[in-house]
C-alpha positions as CSV (number, residue, x, y, z in Angstrom):
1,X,0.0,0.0,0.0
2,X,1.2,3.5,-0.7
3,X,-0.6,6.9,1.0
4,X,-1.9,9.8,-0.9
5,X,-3.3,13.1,0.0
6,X,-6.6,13.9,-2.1
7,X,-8.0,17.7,-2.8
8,X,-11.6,16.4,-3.2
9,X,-13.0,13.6,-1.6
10,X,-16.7,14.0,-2.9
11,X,-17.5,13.8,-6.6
12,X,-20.3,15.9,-7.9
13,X,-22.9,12.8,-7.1
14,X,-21.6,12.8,-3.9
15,X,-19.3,9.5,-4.7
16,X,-16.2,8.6,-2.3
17,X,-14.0,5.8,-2.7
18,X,-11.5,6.2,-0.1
19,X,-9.3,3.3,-1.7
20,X,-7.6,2.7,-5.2
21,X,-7.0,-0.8,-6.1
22,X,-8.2,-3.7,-4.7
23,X,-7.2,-7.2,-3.4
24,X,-10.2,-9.4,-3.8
25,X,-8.6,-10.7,-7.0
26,X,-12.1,-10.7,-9.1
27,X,-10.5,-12.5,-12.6
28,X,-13.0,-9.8,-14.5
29,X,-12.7,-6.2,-12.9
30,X,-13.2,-3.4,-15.5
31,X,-11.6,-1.5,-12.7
32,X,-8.1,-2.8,-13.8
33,X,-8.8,-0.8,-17.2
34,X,-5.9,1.6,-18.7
35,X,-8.7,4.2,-19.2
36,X,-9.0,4.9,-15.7
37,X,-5.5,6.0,-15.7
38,X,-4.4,4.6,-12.8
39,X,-0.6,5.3,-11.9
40,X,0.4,2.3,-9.9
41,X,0.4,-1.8,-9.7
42,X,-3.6,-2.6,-8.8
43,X,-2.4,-4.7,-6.1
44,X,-0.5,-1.9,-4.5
45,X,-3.6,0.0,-2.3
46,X,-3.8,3.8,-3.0
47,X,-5.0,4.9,0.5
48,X,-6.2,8.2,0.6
49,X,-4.9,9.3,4.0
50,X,-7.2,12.8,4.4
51,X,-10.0,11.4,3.6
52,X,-12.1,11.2,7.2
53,X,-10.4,15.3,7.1
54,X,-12.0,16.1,3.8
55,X,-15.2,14.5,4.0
56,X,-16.2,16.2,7.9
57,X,-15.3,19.4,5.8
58,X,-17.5,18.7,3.1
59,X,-20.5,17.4,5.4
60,X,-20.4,20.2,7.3
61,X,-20.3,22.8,4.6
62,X,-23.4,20.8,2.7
63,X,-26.3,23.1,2.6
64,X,-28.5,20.0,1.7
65,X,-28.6,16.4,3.3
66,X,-28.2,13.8,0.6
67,X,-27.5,10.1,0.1
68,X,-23.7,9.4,0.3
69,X,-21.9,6.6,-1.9
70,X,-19.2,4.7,-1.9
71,X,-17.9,1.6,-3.9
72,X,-18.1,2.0,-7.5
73,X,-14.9,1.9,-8.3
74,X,-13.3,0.5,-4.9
75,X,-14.6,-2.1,-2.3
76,X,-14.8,-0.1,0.8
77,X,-14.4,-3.2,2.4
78,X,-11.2,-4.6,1.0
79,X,-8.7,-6.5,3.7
80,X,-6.9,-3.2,4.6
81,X,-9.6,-1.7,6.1
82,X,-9.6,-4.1,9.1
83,X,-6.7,-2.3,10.3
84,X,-7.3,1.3,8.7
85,X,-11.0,1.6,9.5
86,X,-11.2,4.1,7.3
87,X,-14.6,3.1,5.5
88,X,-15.7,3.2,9.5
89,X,-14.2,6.6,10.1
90,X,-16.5,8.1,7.3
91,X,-19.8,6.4,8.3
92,X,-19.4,7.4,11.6
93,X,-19.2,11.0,10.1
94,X,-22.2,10.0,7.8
95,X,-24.2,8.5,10.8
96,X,-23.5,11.9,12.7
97,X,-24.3,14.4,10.3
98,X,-27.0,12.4,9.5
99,X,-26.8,12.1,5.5
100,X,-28.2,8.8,4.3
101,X,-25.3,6.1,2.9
102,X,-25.6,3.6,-0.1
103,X,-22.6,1.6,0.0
104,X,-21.4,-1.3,-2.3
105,X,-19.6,-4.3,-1.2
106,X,-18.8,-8.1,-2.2
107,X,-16.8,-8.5,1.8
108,X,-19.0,-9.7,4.9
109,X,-16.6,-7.3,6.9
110,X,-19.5,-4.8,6.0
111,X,-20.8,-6.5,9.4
112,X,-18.4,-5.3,11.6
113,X,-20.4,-1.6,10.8
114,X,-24.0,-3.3,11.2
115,X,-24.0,-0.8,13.9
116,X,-23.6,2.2,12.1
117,X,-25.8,1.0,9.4
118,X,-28.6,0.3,11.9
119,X,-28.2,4.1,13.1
120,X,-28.2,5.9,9.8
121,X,-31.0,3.8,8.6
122,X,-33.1,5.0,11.4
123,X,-32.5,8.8,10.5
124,X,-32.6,8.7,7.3
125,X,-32.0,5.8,4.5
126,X,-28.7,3.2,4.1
127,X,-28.9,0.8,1.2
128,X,-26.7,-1.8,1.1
129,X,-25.9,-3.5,-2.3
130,X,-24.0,-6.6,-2.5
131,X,-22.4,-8.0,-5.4
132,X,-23.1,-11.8,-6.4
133,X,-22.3,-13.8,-9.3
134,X,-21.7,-17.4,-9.1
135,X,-24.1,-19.8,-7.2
136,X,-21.6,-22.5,-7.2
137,X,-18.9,-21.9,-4.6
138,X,-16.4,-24.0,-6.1
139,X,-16.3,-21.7,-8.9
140,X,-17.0,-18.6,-7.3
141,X,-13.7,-19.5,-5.5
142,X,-12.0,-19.2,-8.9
143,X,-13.6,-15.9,-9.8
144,X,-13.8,-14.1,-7.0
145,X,-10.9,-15.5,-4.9
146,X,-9.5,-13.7,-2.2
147,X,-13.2,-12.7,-0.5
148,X,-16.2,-14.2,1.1
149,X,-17.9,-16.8,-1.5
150,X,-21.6,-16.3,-2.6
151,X,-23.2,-18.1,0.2
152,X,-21.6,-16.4,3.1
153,X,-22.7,-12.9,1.3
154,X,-26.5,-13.9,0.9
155,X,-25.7,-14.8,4.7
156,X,-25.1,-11.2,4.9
157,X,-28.3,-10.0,3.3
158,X,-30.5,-11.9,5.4
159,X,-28.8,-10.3,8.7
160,X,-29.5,-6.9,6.8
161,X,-33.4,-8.1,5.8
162,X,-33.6,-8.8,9.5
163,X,-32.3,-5.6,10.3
164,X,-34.3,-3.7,8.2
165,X,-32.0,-2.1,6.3
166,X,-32.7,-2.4,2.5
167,X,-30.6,-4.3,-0.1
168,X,-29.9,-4.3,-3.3
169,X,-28.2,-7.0,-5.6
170,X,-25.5,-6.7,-8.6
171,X,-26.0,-9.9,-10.7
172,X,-23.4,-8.4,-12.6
173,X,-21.1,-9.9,-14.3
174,X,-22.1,-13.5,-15.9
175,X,-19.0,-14.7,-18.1
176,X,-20.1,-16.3,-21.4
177,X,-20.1,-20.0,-21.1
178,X,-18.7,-19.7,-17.7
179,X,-21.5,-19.0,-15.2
180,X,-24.5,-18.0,-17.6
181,X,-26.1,-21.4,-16.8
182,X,-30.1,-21.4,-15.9
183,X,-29.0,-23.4,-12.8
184,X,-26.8,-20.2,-11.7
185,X,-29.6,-17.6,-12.5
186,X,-31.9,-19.5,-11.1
187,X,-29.8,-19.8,-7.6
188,X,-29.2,-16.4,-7.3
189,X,-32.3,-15.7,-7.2
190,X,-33.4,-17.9,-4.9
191,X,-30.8,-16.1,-2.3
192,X,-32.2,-12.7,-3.8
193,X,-35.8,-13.7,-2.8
194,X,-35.1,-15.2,0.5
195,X,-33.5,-12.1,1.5
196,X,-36.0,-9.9,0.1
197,X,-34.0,-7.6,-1.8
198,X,-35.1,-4.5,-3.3
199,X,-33.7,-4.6,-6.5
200,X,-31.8,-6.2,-9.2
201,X,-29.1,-4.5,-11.4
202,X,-28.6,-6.2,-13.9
203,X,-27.0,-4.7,-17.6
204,X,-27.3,-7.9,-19.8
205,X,-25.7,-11.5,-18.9
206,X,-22.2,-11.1,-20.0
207,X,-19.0,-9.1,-19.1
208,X,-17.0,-6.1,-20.2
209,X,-13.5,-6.1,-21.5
210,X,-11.0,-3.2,-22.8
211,X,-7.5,-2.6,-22.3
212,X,-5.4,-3.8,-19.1
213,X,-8.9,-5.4,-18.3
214,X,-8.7,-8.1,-20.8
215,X,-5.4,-9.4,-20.5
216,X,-5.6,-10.0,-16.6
217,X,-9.0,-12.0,-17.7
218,X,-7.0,-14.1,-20.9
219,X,-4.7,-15.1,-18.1
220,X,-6.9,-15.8,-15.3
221,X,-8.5,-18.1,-18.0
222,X,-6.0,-19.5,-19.3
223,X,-5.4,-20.7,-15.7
224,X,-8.6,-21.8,-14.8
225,X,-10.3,-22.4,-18.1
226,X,-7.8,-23.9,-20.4
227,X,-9.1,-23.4,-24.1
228,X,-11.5,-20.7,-23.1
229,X,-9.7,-17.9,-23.9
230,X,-10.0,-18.9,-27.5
231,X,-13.0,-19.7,-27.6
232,X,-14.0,-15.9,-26.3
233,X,-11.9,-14.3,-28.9
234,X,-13.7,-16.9,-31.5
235,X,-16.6,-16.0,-30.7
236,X,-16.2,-12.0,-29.7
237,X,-13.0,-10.7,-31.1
238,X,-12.2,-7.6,-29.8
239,X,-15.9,-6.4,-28.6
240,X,-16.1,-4.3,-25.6
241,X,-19.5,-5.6,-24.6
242,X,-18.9,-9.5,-24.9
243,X,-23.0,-10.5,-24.2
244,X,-24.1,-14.4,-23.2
245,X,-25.7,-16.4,-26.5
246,X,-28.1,-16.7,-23.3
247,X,-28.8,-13.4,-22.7
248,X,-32.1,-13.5,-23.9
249,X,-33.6,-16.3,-22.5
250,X,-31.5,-15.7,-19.0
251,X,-33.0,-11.9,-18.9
252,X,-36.8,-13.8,-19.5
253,X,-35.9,-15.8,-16.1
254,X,-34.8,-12.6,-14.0
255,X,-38.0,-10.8,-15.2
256,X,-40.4,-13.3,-14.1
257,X,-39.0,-13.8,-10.9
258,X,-38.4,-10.5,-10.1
259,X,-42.6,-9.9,-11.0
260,X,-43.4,-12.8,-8.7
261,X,-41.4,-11.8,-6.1
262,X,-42.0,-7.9,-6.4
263,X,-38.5,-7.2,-6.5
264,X,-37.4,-4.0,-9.1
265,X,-35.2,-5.4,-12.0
266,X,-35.6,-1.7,-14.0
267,X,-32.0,-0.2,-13.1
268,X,-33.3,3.4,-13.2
269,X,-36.1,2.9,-10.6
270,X,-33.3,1.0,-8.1
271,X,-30.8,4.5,-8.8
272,X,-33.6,6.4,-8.2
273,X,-34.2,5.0,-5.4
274,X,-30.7,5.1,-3.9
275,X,-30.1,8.6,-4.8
276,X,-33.4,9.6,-3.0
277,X,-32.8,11.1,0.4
278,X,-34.8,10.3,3.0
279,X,-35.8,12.2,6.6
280,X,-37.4,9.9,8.9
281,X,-37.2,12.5,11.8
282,X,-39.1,14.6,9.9
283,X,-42.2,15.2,12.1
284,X,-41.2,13.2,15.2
285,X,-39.4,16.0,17.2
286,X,-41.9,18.0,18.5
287,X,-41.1,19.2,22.0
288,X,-42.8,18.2,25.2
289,X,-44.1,21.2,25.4
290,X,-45.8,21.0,22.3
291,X,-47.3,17.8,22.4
292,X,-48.8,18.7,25.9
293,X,-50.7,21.8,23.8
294,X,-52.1,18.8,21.7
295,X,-53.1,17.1,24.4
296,X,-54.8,19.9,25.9
């Protein structure tokens, strides 16, 4: 890992990731692509070490509460932050300014907050999403190595359904004759509707591949998938969107259940509803003084 001092810790959707990088060792992150410009190894952790400084500045100088995120480009949960607690630093801040939090994950370290999530959720709105893939462990153990496998994260949204906090899902992304099987949509769900998620993003079964991206995946295949790699750049060449045959029939499967079950599956109703800020004090702090003139 490496420290760096930021200007801006916010972007102007009120984004954070307090991490560049990552460690989980997904064989298919986009954010490994050359366009993003990054200046050192992925494996060697930017930290942003002013990060708690510049986000207490920026809460405090918000005129207007709003929902704060974090993940999209970094796991806020990766293994460093067991000992940096930086992720917890900034909810704490987010919990006591009271802005609302939609946070993204694939770790079940997000636990070790369930606290803090509990406490913003009561003031104004947390959403939690969760990344899952692959029902089959074994292989989710190839794809997503170095965190918690599918099973233990589904784990994770039932404590949050119990909890009342509100999920959301990322079936995203299904590798093309890897994992975009009927028996893997089909399980996913099942953990989806068991832990009564809100919503499913979902862009298309398949996976995204450019520059820097696409060589770590040739390798990781070529590892784990001998002959596979040909048979993707057979089939897709050089395509930036590299979509399932399957897609169709696969996309039928999540729409149905997702009807049934009353979860959303439309990804700008679920963005909608994460950017949406919520006041749940609103209304519930009159004074004693005032509810005794109602009473009289």
């Amino acid at each position: 890992m490496h420290e760096k001092k930021v200007k801006s810790i916010l972007s102007p959707q009120n984004g954070m990731n307090l991490y560049r990088g990552c460690l989980h060792g997904c064989i298919y992150c986009d954010a490994r692509s050359t366009c993003y410009q990054m200046q050192h190894e992925f494996e060697d952790i930017e930290v942003k070490s002013n990060a708690v400084e510049l986000l207490e500045k920026t809460l405090r100088s918000k005129r207007k509460k709003c929902m704060i995120g974090t993940g999209a480009m970094s796991d806020p949960y990766i293994p460093l932050e067991k000992q940096l607690c930086y992720t917890r630093k900034c909810l704490e801040l987010i919990d006591s300014y009271e802005f609302g939090l939609t946070i993204l994950t694939k770790s079940d370290l997000i636990l070790r907050d369930l606290d803090l999530l509990k406490s913003i959720n009561r003031k104004t709105k947390c959403v939690v999403q969760m990344t899952l893939t692959t029902y089959d462990e074994d292989l989710c153990r190839k794809i997503e190595p170095n965190v918690c496998t599918t099973k233990r994260r589904a784990e994770v949204l039932n404590i949050l359904r119990d909890e009342g906090i509100p999920t959301v899902v990322w079936f995203t992304p299904v590798l093309p004759f890897i994992n975009d099987t009927e028996e893997n949509v089909r399980g996913i769900l099942d953990y989806c509707v068991r832990a009564k998620v809100y919503g499913i993003v979902q862009w298309g079964f398949g996976v995204t591949l450019r520059e820097g991206d696409r060589e770590y995946f040739y390798r990781k295949l070529d590892e784990h998938f001998p002959g596979m790699k040909e048979r993707y750049i057979r089939t897709f060449g050089n395509a930036y969107e590299v979509q399932s045959p399957r897609n169709p029939e696969l996309m039928e499967i999540l729409s149905n259940t997702c009807k049934k079950h009353g979860i959303r599956f439309k990804n700008e109703e679920i963005f909608r509803y994460m950017r949406e800020f919520e006041d749940k004090t609103a209304g519930k702090q009159m004074s004693l003084f005032e509810l005794g003139e109602i009473d009289m």
